[in-house]
C-alpha positions in Angstrom: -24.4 -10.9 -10.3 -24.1 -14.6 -10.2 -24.0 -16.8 -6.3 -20.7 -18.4 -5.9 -19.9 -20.8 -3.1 -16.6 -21.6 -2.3 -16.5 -24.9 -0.2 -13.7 -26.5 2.3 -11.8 -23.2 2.7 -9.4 -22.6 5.7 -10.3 -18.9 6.5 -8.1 -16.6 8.1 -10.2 -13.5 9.8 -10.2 -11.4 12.9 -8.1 -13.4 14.8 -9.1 -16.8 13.5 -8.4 -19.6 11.6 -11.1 -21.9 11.1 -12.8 -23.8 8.4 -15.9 -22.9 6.6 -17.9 -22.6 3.4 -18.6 -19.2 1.9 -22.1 -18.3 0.0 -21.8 -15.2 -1.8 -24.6 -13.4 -3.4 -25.5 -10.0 -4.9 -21.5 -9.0 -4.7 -21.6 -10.0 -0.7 -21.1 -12.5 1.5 -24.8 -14.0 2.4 -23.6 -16.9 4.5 -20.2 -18.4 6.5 -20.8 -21.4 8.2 -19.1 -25.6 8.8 -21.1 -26.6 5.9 -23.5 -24.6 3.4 -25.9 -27.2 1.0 -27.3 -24.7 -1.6 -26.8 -24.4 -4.9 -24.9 -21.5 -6.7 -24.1 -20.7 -10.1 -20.3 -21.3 -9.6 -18.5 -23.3 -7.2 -14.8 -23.2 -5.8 -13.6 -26.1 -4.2 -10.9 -24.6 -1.5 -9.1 -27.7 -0.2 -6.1 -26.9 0.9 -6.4 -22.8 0.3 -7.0 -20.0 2.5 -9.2 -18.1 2.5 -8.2 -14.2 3.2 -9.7 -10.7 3.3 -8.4 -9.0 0.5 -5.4 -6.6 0.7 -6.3 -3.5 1.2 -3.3 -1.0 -0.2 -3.4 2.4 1.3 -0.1 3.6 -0.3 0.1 2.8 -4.6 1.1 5.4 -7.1 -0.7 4.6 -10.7 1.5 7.5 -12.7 -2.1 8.4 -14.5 -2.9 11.0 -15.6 0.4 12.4 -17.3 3.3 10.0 -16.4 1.6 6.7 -17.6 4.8 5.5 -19.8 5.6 4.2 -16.3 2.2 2.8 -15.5 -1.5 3.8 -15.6 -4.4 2.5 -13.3 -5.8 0.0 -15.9 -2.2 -1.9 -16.0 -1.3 -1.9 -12.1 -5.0 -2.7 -11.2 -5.1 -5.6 -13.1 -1.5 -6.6 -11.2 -2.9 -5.6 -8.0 -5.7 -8.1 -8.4 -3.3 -10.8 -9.5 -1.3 -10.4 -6.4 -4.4 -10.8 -4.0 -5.3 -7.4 -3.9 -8.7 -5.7 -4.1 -8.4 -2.0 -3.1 -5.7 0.7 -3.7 -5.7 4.4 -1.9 -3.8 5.5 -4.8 -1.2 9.0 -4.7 -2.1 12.5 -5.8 1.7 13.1 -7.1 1.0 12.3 -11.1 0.7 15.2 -13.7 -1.0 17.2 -13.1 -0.7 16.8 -9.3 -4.2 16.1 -7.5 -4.8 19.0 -5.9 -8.0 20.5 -7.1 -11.2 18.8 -6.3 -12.0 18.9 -10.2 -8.6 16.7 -10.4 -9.6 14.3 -7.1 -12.8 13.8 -9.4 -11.6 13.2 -12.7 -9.2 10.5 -11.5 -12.3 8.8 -9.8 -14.0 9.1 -12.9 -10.8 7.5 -14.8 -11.0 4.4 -12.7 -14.7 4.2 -13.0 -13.8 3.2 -16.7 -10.5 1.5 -16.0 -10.1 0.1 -12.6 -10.0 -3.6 -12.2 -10.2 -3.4 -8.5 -11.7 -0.8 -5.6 -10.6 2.4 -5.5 -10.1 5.8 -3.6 -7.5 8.9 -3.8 -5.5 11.5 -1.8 -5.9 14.8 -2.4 -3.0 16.5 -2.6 -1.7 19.1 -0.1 0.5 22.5 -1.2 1.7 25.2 0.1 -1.2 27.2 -1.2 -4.3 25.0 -1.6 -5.9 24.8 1.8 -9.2 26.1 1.1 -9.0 23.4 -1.6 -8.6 20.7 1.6 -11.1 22.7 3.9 -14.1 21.9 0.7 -13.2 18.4 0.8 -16.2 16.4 1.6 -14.8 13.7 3.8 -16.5 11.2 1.4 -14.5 12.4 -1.2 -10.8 11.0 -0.9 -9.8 8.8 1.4 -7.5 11.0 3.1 -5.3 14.1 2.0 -1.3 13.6 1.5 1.1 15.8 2.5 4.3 15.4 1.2 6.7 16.8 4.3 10.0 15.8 1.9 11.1 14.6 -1.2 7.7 15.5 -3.9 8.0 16.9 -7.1 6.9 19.9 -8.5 4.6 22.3 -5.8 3.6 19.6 -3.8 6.4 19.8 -1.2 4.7 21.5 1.8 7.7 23.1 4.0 6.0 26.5 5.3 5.3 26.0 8.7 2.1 28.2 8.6 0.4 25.9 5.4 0.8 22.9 7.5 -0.2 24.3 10.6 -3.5 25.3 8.6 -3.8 22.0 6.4 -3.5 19.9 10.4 -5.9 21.9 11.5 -8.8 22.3 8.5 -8.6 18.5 7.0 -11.9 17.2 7.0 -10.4 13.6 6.9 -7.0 11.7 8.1 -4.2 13.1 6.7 -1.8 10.8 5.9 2.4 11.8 5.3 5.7 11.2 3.7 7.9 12.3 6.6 11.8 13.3 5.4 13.9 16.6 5.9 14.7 18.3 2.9 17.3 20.7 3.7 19.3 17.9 5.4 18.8 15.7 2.4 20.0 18.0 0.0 22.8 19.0 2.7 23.5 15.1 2.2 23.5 15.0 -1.3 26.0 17.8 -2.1 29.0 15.9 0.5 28.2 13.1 -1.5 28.5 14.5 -5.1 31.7 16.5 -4.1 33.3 12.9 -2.7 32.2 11.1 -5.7 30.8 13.1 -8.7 27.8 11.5 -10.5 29.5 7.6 -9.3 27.6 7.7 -6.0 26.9 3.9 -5.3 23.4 3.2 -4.2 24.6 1.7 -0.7 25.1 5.4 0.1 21.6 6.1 -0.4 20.4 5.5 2.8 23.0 7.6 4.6 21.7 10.7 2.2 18.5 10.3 2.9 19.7 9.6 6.4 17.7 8.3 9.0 17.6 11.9 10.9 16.0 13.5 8.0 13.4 10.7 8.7 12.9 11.5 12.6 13.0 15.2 12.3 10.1 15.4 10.2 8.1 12.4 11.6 8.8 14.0 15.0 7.5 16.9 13.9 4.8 16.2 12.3 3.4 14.0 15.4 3.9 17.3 17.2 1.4 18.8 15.3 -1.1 16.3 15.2 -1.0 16.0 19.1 -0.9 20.4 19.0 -3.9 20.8 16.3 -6.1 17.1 17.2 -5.7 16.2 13.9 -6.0 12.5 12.8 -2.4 11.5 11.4 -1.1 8.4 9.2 2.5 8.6 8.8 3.6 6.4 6.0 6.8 3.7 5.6 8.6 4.0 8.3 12.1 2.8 8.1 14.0 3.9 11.0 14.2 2.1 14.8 14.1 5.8 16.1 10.5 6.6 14.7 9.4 3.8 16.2 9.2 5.6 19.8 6.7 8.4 18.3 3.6 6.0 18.0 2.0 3.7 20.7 1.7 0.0 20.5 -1.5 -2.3 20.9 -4.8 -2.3 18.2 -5.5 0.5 16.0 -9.2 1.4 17.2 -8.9 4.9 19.0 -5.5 6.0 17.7 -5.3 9.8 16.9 -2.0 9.0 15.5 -0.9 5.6 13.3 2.0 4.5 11.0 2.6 2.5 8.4 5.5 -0.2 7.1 5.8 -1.0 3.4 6.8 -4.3 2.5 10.0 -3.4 0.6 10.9 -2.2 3.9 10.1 -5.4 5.8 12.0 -7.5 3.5 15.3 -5.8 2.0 17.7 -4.1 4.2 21.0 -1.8 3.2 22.7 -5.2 2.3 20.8 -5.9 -0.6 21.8 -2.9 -2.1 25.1 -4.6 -3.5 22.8 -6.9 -5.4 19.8 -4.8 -6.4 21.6 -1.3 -6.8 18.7 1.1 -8.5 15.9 -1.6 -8.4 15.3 -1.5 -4.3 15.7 2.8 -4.6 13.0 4.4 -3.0 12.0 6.8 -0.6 12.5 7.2 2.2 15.3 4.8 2.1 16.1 1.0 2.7 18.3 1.1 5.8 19.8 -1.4 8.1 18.9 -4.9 8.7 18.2 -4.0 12.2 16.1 -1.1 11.4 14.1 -3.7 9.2 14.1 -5.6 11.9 12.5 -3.4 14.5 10.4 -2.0 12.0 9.0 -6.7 11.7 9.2 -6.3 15.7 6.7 -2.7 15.4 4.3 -5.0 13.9 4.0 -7.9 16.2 3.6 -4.6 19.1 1.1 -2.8 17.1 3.9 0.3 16.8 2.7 -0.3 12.8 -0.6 -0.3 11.9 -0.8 -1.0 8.5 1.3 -3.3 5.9 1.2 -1.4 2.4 3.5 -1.3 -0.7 4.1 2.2 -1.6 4.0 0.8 -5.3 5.8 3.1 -7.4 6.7 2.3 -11.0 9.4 3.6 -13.4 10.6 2.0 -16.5 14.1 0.2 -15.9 15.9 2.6 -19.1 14.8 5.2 -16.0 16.0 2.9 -13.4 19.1 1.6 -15.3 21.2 5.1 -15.0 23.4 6.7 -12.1 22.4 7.6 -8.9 21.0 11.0 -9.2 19.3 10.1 -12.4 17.6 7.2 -11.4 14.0 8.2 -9.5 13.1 6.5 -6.1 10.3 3.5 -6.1 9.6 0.5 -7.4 6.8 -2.4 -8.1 5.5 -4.7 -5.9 1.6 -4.8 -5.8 1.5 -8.2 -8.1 4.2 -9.8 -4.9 3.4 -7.9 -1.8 1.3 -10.6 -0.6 3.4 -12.9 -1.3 6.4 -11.6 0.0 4.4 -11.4 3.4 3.3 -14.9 3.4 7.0 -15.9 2.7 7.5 -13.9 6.1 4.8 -16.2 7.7 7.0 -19.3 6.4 9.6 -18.0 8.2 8.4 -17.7 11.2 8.1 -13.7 10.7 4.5 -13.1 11.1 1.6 -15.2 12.1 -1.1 -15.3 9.3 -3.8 -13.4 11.6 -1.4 -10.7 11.7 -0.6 -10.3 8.2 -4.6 -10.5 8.0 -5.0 -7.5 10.2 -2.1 -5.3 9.1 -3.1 -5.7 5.1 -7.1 -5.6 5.5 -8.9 -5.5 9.2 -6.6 -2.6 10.2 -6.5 -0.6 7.5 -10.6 -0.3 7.0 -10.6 0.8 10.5 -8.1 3.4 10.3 -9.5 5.2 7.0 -13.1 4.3 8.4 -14.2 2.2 5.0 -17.4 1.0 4.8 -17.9 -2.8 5.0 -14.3 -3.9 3.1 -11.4 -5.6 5.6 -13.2 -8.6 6.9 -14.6 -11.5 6.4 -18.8 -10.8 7.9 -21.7 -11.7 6.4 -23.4 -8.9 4.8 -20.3 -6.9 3.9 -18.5 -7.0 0.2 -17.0 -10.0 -1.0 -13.6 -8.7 -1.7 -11.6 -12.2 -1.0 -8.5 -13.9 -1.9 -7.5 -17.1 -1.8 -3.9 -19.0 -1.0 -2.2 -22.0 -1.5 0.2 -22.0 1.2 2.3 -24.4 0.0 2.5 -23.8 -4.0 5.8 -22.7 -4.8 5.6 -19.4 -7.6 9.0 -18.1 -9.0 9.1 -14.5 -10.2 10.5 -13.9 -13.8 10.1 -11.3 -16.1 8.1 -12.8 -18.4 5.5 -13.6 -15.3 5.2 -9.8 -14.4 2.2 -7.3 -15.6 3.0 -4.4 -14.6 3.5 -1.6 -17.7 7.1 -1.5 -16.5 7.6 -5.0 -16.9 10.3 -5.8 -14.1 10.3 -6.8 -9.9 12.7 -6.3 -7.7 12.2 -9.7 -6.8 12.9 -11.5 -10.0 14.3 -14.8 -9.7 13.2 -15.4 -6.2 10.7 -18.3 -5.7 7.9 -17.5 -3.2 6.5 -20.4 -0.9 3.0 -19.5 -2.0 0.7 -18.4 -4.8 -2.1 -16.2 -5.3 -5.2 -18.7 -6.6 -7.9 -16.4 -6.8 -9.4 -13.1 -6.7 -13.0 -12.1 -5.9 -13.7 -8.3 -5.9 -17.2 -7.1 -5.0 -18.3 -11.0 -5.7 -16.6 -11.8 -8.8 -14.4 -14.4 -9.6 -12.3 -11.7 -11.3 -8.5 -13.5 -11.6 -8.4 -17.6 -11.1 -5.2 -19.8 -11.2 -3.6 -17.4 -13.9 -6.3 -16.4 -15.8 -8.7 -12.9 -15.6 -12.2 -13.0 -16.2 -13.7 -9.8 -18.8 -13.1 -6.3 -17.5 -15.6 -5.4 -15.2 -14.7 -2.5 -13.4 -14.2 -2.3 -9.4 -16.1 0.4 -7.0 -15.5 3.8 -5.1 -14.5 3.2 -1.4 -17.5 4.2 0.4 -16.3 5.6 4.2 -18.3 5.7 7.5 -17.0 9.3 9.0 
């Protein structure tokens, strides 16, 4: 691997902003200090960038194997890196579902050929397959995913007895997507009889109501706190849920949560404008639940900042509302949509520093990834501030080809991209393929 230095950047880590120059060497960073005089096969010249850990996205559904029409890991890894970021936890709900070891294995081995950036995966949690979670080495997957509401096919786990099992046998975190089902589809059937298949997408927030939400979150915090096991509930979007977790730094936590960033940004408002494009699950709600969600943050409530990317092709997206699926791209913005928050006065930079990188290494327990050290990988990104960068169409790479935030003009841009020491995306342009690594974990 070649040395790079990157000179005169304004870096943003643990708490600090400070300047420095940056030697990096044999994929990691050798040397930060005021001023580094050596030479180096490549150097950057950061005036007036930051210099940030990169984003570390422990929510990202890839659709490969078996739904990649939609997206595949080669297409969104390569957006991911455009956008800043330089490891995905990707989601076991594809086709077939991963929830074999044999499956957890072959996907690693897919984005051993494929991958742009780092890489790790769920395995998948059913109704059936717990001696499948109690063989997982904890080096295997990052975590295992339970879907407690709204999954496809077998992966919906709703017998009390499997869950009780999968709390108390996982080998590592176990990380969930907390909604009520029966009260859902309770919700769904007043709203077809009212309106037919014409339900407007504003209503979609009061069918997948924010009590479907707290049931199951509440529920499944009571079985991390009955069984000890280590819990990660995923986008929150409800003041309520709030209450379940504890505020302050994420070291020692038995129990954590995480905000998304479609969540932090759009509220039920936006739905008269974006319709389809902002549906997801669990739900956009309120502008006041988005903004005690921003307010969880600040308190330490939330954790971790992630997207929850989830692709589908707009002819999918583009029909009524029980036809069009839930989710939508954001890995290529996400960073950008948070340092538009630190413009406004949302979110210091630190903070969105330790929500995207410092926080989530030290909840899934990676292995030098999420700061800025010497010795530890050079996954890096770095920021002009002040570069405005206008989303179109045309500009966006994933396989779907749309954003929900096309037309808006971000304050910032996304320079560069280092992953594992390589200069791997600068100022708009990607080097040759090479391909990222497997999260190693310190458990």
């Amino acid at each position: 691997m070649s040395t790079i230095l990157i000179r005169n950047a304004t870096v943003v880590n643990e708490g600090r902003i400070f300047p420095a120059d940056v030697f990096i060497a044999h994929g990691r960073i050798e040397q930060i200090a005021p001023q580094i005089d050596r030479a180096a096969d490549r150097e950057i010249d950061a005036t007036g960038l930051h210099l940030l850990p990169g984003f570390i996205d422990d929510q990202v559904h890839f659709r490969e194997p078996g739904l990649t029409h939609k997206a595949d890991i080669a297409s969104e890894s390569r957006a991911a890196l455009a956008g800043g970021t330089t490891t995905y936890m990707e989601m076991p709900n594809v086709n077939p579902p991963t929830v074999t070891l044999e499956a957890l294995e072959a996907k690693h081995e897919r984005a051993a050929e494929t991958s742009w950036v780092n890489y790790s995966f769920y395995l998948g949690a059913t109704n059936d397959n717990v001696e499948e979670v109690k063989r997982l080495d904890p080096d295997q997957a990052c975590g295992v995913k339970i879907f407690m509401g709204s999954s496809t096919g077998n992966m919906l786990v709703d017998r009390d007895e499997a869950l009780r099992q999968i709390f108390l046998n996982s080998p590592v975190l176990i990380a969930t997507h907390c909604e009520d089902t029966p009260m859902i589809q309770a919700r769904e059937a007043e709203y077809r009889e009212k309106y037919g298949d014409a339900v407007p997408f504003s209503a979609h927030a009061e069918i997948r109501c924010r009590e479907a939400c707290y049931k199951s979150s509440s529920h499944a915090v009571e079985l991390a706190k009955e069984t000890g096991a280590q819990l990660h509930i995923l986008h929150i979007t409800t003041a309520e849920e709030l209450e379940l977790f504890l505020p302050g730094p994420v070291s020692g936590k038995q129990i954590t949560a995480e905000a998304c960033v479609h969540h932090l940004w759009f509220c039920d408002e936006d739905y008269a404008d974006k319709g389809s494009l902002i549906k997801c699950n669990p739900a956009v709600k309120t502008c006041a639940d988005r903004d005690a969600i921003r307010q969880a943050v600040i308190d330490g409530r939330i954790d971790v900042i992630a997207t929850d990317h989830a692709p589908h092709t707009l002819e999918e997206k583009n029909q009524s509302y029980f036809n069009a699926p839930s989710g939508l791209p954001q890995v290529q913005r996400s960073l950008q949509a948070l340092l538009d928050l630190y413009h406004q006065g949302v979110f210091p930079l630190e903070l969105i520093v330790e929500k995207t990188s410092h926080a989530v290494a030290e909840r899934f327990q990676i292995r030098e990834r999420g700061y800025i050290r010497e010795g530890w990988w050079a996954d890096l990104v770095l920021v002009d501030l002040n570069r405005p960068d206008t989303d179109t169409r045309k500009a966006a790479l994933y396989k779907c080809g749309w954003s929900p935030w096309e037309g808006h003009t971000f304050q910032s841009t996304i320079m560069g991209t280092l992953v594992n020491g390589q200069l791997k995306y600068w100022q708009g342009k990607f080097a040759p393929f090479t391909p990222g690594m497997r999260l190693a974990f310190s458990r």
